[in-house]
N, C-alpha and C positions, 0 to 999 in steps of 0.2 A: 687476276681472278683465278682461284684455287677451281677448276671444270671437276667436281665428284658425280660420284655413281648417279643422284638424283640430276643431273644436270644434262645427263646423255642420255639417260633414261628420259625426257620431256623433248629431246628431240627427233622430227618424223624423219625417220631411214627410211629407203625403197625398200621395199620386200617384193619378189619375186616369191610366184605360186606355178608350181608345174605340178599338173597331174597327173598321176602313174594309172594308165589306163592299161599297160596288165595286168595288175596286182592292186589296183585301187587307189584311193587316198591321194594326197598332195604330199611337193615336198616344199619349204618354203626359207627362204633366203635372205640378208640382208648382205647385198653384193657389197657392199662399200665396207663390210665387216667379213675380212677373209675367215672363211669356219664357221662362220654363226648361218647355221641350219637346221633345221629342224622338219619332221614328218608327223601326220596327221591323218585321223580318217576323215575329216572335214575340215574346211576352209576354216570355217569360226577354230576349230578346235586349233588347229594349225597357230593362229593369230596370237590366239593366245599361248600358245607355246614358245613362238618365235619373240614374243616378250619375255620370256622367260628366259631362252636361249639369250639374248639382246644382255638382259642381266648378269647372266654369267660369266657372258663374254667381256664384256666391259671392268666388272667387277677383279678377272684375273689380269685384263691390263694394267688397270690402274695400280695392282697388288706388282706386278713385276715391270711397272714404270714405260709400258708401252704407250707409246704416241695412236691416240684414237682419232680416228678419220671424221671429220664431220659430215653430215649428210649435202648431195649435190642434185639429188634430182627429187624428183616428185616421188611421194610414201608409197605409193603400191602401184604395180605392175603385173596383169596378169598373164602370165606365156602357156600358151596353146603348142602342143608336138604335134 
């Protein structure tokens, strides 16, 4: 099975949300995807960025042949500092 951009993109990654409560806003994560991060002034807004982030990231693996990690744990995680 050829795994393209649509195929990784349909599956649920953990994302991790930590809020920056000096400076505001969240940052938000897909740990099983080293670098794909992304920040936000809200959570929704966030969400939907980290798909975006998700896409890109995957998009230049598949472009320079890297091995993409499959998802291991449960889609979202919210961590409290």
């Amino acid at each position: 099975m050829n795994k393209d951009l649509s195929y990784y993109m349909g599956l649920s990654y953990r994302i991790e949300v930590i809020e920056d409560k000096e400076e505001g806003g969240y940052a938000l994560s897909c740990p099983e995807l080293n670098g794909c991060v992304t920040c936000a002034d809200t959570i929704q807004k966030g969400v939907v960025m980290i798909e975006d982030a998700k896409k890109n990231w995957f998009t230049a693996c598949i472009e320079d042949g890297i091995q993409i990690p499959e998802p291991t744990q449960t889609p979202y995680t919210k961590v409290t500092a």
